[in-house]
N, CA, C and O atoms as a Tripos MOL2 file, in Angstrom:
@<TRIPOS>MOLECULE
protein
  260   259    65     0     0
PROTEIN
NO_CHARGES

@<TRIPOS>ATOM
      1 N        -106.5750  -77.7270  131.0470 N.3       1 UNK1
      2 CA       -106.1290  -78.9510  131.6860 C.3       1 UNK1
      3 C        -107.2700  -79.5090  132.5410 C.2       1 UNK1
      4 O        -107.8810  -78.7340  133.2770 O.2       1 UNK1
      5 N        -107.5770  -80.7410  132.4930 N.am      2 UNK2
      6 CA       -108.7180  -81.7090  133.1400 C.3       2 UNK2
      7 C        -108.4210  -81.3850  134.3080 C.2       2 UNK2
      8 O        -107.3330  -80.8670  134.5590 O.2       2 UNK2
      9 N        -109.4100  -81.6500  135.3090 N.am      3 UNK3
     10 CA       -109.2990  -81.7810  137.1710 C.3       3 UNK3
     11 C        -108.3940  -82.9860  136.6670 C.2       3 UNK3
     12 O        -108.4770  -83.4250  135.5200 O.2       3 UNK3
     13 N        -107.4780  -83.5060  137.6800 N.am      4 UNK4
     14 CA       -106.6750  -84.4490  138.3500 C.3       4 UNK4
     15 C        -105.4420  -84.7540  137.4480 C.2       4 UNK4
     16 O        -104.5020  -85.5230  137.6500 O.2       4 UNK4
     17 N        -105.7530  -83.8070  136.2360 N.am      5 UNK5
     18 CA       -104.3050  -84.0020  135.5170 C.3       5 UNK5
     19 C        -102.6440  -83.6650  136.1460 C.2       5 UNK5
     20 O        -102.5060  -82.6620  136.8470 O.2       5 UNK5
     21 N        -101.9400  -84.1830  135.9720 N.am      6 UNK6
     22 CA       -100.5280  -84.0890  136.6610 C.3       6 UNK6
     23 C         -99.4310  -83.5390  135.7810 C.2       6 UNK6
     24 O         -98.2580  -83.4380  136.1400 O.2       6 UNK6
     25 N         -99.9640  -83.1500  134.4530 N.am      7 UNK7
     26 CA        -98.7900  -83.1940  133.8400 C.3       7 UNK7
     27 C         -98.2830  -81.6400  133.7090 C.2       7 UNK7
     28 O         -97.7670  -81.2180  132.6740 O.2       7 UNK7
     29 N         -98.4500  -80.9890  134.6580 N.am      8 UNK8
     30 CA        -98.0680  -79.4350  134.6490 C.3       8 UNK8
     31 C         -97.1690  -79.3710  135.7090 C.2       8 UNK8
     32 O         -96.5150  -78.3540  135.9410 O.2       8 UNK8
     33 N         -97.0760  -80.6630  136.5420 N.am      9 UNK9
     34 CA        -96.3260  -80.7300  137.7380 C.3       9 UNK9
     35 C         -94.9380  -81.0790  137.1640 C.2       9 UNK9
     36 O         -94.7780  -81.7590  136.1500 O.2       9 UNK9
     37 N         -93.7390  -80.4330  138.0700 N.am     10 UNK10
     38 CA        -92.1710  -81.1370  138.0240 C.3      10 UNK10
     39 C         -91.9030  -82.6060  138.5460 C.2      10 UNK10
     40 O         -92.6480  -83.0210  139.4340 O.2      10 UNK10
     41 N         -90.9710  -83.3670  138.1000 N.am     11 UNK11
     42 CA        -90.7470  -84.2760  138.6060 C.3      11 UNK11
     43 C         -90.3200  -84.2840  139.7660 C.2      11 UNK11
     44 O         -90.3600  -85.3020  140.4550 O.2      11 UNK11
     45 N         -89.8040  -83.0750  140.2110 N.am     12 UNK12
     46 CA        -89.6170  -83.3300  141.8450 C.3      12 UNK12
     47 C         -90.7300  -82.6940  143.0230 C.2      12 UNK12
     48 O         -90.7090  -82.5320  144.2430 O.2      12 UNK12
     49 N         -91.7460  -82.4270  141.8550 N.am     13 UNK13
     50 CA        -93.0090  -82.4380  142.6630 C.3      13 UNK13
     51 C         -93.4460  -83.6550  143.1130 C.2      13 UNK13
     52 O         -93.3550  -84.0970  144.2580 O.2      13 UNK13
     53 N         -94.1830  -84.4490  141.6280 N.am     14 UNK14
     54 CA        -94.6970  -85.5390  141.2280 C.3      14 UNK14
     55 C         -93.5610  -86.5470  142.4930 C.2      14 UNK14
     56 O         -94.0770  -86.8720  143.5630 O.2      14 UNK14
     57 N         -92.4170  -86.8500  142.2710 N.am     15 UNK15
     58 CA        -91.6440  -87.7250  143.3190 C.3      15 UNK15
     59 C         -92.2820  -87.3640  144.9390 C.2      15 UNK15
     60 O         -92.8280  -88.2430  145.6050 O.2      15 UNK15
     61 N         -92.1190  -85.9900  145.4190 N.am     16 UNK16
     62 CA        -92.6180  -85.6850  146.4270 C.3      16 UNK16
     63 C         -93.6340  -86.0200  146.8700 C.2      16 UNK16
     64 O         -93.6890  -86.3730  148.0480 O.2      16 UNK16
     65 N         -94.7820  -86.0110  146.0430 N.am     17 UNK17
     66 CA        -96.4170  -86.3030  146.3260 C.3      17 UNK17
     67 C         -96.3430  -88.1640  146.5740 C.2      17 UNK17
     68 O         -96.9260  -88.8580  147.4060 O.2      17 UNK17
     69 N         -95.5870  -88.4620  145.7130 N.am     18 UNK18
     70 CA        -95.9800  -89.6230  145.6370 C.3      18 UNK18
     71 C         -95.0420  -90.8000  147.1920 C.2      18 UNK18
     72 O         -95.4080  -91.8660  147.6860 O.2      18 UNK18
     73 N         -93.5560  -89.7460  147.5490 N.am     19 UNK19
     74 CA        -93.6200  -90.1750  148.7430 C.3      19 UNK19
     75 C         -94.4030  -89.6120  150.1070 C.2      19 UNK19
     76 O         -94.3610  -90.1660  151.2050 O.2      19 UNK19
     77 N         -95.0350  -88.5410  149.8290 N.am     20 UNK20
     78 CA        -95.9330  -88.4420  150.6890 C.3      20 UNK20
     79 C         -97.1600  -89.1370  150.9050 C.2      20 UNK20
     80 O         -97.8710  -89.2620  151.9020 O.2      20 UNK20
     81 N         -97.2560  -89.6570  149.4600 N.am     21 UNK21
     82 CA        -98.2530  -90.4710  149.4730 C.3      21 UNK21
     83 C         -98.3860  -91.8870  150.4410 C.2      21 UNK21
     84 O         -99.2680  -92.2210  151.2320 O.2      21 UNK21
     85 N         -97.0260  -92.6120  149.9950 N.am     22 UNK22
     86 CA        -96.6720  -93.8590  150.5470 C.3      22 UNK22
     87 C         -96.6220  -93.3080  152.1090 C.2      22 UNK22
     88 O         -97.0230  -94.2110  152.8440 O.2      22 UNK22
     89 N         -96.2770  -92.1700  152.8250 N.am     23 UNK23
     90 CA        -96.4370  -92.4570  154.4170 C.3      23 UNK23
     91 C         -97.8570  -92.3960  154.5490 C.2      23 UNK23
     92 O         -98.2320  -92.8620  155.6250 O.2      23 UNK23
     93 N         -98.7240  -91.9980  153.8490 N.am     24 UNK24
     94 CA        -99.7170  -91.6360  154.7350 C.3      24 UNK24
     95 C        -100.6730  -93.0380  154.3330 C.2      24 UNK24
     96 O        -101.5650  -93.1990  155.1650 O.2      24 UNK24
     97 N        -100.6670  -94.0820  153.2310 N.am     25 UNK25
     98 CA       -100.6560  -95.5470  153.2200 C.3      25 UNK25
     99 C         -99.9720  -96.0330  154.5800 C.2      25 UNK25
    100 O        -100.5830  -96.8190  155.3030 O.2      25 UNK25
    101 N         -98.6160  -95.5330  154.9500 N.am     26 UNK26
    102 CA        -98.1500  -96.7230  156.0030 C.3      26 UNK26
    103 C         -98.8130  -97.0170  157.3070 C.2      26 UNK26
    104 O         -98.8400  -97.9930  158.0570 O.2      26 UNK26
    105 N         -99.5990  -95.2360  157.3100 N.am     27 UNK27
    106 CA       -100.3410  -95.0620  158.4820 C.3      27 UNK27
    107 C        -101.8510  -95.3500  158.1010 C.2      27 UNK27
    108 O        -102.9300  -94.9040  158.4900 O.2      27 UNK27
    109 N        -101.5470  -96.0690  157.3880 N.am     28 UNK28
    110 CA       -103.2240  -97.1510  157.3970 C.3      28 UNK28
    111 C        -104.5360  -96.0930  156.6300 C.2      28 UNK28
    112 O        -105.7620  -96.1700  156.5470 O.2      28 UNK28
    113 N        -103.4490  -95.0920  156.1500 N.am     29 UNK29
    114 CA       -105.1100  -93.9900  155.1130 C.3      29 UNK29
    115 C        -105.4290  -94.7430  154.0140 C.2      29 UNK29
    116 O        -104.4790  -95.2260  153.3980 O.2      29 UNK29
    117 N        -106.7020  -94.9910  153.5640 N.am     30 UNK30
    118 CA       -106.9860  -95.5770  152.1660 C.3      30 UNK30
    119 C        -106.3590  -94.4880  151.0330 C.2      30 UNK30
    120 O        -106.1300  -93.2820  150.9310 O.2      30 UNK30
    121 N        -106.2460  -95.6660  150.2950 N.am     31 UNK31
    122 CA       -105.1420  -94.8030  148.5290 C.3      31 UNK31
    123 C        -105.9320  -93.7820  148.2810 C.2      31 UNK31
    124 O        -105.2010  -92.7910  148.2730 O.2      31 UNK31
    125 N        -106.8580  -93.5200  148.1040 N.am     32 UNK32
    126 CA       -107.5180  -92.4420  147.4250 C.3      32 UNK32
    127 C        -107.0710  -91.2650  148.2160 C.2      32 UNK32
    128 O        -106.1510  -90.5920  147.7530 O.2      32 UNK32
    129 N        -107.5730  -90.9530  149.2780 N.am     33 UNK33
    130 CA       -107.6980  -90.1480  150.5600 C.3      33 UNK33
    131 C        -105.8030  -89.5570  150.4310 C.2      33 UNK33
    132 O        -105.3830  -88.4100  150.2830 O.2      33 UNK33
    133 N        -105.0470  -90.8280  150.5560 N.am     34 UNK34
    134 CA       -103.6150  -90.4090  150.9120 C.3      34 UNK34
    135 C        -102.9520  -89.8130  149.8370 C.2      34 UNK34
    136 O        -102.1590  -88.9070  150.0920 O.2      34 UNK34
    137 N        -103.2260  -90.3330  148.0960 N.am     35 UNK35
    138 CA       -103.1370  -89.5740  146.8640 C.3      35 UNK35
    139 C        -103.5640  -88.1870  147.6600 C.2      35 UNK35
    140 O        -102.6830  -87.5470  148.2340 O.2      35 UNK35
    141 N        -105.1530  -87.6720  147.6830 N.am     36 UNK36
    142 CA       -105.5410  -86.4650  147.3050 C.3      36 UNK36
    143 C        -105.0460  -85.8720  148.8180 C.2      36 UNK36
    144 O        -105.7600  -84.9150  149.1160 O.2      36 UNK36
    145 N        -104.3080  -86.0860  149.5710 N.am     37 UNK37
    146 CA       -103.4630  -85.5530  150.8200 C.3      37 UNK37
    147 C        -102.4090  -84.8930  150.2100 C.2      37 UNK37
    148 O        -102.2780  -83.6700  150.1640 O.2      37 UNK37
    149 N        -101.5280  -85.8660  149.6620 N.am     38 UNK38
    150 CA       -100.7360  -85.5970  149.3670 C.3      38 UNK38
    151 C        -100.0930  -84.7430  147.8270 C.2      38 UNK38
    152 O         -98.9520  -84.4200  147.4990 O.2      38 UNK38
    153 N        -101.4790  -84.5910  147.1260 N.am     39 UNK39
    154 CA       -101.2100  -83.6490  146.4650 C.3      39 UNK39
    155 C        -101.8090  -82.2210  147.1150 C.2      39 UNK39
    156 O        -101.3140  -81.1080  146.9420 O.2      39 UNK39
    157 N        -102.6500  -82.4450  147.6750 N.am     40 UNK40
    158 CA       -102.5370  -81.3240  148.3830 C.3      40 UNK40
    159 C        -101.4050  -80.2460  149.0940 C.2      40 UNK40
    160 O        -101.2130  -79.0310  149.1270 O.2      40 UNK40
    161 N        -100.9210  -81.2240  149.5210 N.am     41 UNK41
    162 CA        -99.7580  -81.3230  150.6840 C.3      41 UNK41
    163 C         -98.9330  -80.6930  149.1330 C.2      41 UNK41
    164 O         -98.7160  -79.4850  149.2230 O.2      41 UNK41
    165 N         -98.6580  -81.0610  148.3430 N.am     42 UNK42
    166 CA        -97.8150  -80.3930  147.2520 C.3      42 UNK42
    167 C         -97.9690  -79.0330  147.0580 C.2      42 UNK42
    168 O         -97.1650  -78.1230  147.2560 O.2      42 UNK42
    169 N         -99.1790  -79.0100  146.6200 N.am     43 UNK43
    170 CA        -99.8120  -77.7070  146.2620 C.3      43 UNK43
    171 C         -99.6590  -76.5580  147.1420 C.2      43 UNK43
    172 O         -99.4820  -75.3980  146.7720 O.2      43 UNK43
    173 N         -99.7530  -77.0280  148.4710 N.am     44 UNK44
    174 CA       -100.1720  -76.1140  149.2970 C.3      44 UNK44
    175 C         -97.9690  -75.6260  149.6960 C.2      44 UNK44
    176 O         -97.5650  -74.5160  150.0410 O.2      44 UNK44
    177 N         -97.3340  -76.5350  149.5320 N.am     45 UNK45
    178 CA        -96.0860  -76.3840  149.5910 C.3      45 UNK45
    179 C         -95.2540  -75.4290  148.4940 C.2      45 UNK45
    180 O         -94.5810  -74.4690  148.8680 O.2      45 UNK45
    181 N         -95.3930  -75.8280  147.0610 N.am     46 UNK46
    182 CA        -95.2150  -74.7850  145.5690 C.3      46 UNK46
    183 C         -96.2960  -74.0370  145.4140 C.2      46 UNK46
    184 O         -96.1350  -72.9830  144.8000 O.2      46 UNK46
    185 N         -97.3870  -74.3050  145.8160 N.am     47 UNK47
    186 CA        -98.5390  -73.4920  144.6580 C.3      47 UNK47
    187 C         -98.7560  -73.9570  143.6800 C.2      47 UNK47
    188 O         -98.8180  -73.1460  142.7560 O.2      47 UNK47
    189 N         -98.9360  -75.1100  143.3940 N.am     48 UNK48
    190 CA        -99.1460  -75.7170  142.5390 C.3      48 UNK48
    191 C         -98.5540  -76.5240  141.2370 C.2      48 UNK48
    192 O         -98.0190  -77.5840  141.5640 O.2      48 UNK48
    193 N         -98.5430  -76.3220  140.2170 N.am     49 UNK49
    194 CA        -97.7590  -76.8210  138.8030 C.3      49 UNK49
    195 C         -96.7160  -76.0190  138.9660 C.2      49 UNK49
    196 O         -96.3740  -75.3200  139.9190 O.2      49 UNK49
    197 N         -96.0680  -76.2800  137.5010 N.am     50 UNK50
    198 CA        -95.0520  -75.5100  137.4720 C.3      50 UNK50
    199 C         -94.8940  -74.5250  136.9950 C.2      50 UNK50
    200 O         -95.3770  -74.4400  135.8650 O.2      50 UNK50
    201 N         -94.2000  -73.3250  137.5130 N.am     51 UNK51
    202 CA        -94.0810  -71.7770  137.6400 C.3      51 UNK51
    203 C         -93.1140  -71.4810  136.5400 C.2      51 UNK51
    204 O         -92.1540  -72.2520  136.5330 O.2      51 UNK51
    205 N         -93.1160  -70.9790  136.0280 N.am     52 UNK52
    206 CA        -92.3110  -70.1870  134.9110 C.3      52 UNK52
    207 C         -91.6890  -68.4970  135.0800 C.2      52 UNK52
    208 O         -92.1160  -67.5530  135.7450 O.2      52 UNK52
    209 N         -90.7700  -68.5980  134.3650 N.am     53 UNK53
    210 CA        -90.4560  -67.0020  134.7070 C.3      53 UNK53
    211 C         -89.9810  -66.1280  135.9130 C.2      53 UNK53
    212 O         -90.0870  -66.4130  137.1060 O.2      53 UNK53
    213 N         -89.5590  -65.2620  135.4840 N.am     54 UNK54
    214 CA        -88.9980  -64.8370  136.4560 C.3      54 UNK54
    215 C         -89.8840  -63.8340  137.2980 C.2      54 UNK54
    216 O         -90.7130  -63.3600  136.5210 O.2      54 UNK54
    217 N         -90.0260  -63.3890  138.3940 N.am     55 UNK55
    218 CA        -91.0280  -62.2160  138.8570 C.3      55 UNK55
    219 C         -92.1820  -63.0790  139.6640 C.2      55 UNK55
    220 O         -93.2770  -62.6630  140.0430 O.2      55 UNK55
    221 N         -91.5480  -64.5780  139.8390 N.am     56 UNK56
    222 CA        -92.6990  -65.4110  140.5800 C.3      56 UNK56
    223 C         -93.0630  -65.6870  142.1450 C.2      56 UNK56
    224 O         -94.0030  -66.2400  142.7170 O.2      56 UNK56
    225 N         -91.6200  -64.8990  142.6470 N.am     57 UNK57
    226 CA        -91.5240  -64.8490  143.8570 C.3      57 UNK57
    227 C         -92.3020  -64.0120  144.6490 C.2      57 UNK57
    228 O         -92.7280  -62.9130  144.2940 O.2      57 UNK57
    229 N         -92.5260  -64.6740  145.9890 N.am     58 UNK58
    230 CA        -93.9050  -64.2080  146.7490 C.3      58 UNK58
    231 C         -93.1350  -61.9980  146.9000 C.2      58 UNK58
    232 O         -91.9280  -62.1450  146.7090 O.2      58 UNK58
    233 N         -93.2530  -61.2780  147.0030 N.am     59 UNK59
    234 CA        -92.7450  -59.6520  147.2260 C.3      59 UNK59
    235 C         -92.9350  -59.6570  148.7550 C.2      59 UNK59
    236 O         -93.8480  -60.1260  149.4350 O.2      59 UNK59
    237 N         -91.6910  -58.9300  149.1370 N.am     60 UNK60
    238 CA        -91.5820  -59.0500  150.6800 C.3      60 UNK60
    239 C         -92.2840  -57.7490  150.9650 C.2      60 UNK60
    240 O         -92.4290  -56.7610  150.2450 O.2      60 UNK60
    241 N         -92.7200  -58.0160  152.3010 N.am     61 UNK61
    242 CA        -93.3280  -57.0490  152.5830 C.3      61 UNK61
    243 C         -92.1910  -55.8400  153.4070 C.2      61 UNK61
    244 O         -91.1540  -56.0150  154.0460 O.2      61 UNK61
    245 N         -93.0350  -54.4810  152.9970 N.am     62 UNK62
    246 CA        -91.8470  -53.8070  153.1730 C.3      62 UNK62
    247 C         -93.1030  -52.5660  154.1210 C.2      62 UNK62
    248 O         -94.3050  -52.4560  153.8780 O.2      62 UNK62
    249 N         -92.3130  -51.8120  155.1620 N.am     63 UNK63
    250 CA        -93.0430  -51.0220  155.9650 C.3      63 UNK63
    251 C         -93.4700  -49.8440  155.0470 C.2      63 UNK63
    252 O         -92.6870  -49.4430  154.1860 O.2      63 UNK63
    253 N         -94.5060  -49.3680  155.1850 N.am     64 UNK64
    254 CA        -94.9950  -48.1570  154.6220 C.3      64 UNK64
    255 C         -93.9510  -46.9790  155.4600 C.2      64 UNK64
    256 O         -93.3600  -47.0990  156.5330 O.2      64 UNK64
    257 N         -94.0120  -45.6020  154.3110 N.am     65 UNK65
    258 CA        -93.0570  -44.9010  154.6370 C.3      65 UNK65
    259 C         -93.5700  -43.3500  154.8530 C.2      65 UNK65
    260 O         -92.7700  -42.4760  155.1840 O.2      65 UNK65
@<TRIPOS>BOND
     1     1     2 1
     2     2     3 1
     3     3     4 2
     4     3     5 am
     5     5     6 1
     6     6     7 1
     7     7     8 2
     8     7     9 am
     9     9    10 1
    10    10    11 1
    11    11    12 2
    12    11    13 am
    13    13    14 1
    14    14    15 1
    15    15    16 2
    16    15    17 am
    17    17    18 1
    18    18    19 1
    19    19    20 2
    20    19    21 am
    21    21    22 1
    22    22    23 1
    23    23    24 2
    24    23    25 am
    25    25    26 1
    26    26    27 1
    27    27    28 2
    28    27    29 am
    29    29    30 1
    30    30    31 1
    31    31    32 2
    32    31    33 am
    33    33    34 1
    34    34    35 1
    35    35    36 2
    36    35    37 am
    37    37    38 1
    38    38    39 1
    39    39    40 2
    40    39    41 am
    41    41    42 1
    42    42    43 1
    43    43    44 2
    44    43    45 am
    45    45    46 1
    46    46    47 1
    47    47    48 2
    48    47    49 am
    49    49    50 1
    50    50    51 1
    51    51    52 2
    52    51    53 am
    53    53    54 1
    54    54    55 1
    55    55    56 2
    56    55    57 am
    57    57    58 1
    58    58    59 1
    59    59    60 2
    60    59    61 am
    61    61    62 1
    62    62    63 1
    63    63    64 2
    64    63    65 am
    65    65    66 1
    66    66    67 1
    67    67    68 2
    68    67    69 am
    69    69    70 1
    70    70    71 1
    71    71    72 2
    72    71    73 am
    73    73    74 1
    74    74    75 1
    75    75    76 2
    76    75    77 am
    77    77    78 1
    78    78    79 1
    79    79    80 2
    80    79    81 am
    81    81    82 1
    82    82    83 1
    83    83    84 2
    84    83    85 am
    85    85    86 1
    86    86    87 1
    87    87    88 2
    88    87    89 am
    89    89    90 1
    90    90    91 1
    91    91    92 2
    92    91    93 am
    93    93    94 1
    94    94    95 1
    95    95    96 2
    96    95    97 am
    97    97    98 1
    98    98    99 1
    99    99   100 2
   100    99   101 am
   101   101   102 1
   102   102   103 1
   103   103   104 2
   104   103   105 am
   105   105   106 1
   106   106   107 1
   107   107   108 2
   108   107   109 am
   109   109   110 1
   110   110   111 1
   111   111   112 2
   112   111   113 am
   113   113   114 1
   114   114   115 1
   115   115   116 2
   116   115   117 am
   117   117   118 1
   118   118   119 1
   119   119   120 2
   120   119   121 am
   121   121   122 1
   122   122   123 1
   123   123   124 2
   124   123   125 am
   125   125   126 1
   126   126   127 1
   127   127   128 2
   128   127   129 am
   129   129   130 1
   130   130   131 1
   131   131   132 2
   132   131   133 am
   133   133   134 1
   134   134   135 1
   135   135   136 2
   136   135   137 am
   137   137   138 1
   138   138   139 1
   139   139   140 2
   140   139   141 am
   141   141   142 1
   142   142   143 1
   143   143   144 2
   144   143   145 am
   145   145   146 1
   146   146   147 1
   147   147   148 2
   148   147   149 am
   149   149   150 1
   150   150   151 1
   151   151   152 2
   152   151   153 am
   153   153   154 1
   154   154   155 1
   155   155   156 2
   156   155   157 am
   157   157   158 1
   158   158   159 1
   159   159   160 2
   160   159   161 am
   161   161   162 1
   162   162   163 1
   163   163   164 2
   164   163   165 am
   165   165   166 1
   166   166   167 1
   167   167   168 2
   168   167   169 am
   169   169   170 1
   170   170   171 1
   171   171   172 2
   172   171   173 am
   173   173   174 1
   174   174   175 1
   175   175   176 2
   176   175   177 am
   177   177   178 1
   178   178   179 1
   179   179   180 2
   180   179   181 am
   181   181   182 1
   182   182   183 1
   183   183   184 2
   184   183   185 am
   185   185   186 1
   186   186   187 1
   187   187   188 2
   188   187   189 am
   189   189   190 1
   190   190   191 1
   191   191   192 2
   192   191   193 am
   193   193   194 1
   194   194   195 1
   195   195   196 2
   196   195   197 am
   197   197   198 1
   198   198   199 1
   199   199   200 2
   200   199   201 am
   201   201   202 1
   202   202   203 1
   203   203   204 2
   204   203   205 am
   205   205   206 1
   206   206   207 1
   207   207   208 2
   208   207   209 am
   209   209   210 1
   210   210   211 1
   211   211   212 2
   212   211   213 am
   213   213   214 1
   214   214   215 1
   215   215   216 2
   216   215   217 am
   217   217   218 1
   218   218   219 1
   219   219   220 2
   220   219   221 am
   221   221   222 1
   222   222   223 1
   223   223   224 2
   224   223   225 am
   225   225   226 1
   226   226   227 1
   227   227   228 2
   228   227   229 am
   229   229   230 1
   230   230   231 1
   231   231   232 2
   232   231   233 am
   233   233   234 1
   234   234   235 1
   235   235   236 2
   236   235   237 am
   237   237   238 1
   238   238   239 1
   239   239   240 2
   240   239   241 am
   241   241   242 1
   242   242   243 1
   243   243   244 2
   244   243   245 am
   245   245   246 1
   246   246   247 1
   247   247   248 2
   248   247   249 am
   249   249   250 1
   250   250   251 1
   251   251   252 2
   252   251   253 am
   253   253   254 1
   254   254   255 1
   255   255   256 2
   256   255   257 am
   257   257   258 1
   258   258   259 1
   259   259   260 2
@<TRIPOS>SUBSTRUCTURE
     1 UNK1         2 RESIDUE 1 A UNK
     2 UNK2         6 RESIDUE 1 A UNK
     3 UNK3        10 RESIDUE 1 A UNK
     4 UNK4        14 RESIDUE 1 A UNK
     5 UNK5        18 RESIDUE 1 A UNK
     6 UNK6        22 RESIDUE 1 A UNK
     7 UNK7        26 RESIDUE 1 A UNK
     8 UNK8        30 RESIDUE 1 A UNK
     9 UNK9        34 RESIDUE 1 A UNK
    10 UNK10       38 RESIDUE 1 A UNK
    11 UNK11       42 RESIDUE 1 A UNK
    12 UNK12       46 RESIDUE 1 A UNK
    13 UNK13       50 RESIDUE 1 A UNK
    14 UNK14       54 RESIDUE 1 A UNK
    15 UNK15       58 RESIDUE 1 A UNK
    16 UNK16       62 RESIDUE 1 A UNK
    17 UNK17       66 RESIDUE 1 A UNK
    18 UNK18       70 RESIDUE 1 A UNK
    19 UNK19       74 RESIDUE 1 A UNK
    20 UNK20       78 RESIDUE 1 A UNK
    21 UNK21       82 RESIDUE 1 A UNK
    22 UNK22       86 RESIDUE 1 A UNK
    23 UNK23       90 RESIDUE 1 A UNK
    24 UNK24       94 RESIDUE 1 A UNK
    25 UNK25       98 RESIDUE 1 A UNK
    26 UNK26      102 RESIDUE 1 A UNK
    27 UNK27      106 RESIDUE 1 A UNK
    28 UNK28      110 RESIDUE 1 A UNK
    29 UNK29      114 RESIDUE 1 A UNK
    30 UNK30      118 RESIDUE 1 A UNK
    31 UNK31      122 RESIDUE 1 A UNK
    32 UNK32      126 RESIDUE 1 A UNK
    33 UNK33      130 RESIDUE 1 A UNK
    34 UNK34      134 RESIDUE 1 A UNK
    35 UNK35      138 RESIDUE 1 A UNK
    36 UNK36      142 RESIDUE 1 A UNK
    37 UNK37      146 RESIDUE 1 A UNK
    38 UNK38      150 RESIDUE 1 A UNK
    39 UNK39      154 RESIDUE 1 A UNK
    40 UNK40      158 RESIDUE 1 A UNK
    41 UNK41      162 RESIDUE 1 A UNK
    42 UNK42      166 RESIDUE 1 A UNK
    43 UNK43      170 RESIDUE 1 A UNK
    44 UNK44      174 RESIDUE 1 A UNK
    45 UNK45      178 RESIDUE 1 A UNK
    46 UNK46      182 RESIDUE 1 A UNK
    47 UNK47      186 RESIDUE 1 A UNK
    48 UNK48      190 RESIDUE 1 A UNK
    49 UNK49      194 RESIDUE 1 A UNK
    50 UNK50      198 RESIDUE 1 A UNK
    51 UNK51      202 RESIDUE 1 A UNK
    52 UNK52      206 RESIDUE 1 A UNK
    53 UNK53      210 RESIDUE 1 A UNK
    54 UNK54      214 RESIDUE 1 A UNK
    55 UNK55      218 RESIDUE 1 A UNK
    56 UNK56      222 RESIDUE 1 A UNK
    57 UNK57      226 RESIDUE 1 A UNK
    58 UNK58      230 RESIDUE 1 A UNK
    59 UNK59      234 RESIDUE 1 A UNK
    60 UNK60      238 RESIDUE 1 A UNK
    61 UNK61      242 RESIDUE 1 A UNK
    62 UNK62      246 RESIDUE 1 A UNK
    63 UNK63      250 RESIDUE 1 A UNK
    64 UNK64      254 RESIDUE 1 A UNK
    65 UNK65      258 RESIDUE 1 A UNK
């Protein structure tokens, strides 16, 4: 998959980014800057695209015994 491709993302990623996008436009960031915020801001929220399978969940940490 190319840098800046989107299409591995969910639609309720893709929706998310893109209203994150629009606040950070309202607060006067240029488009580029507030796009690559706000996919960030995605990424850093899921981890990225979309996850498959089961066994994807972060493992809790458990005390040594």
């Amino acid at each position: 998959m190319p840098r800046g491709d989107k299409s591995a993302y969910t639609d309720k990623q893709k929706r998310q980014a893109e209203h994150i996008e629009e606040s950070y436009k309202a607060q006067g960031v240029p488009e580029e800057t507030a796009a690559a915020r706000a996919w960030a801001t995605v990424n850093k929220q899921d981890g990225g695209g979309k996850k498959s399978g089961s066994g994807r969940k972060k493992p809790t940490k458990r005390s040594p015994n």
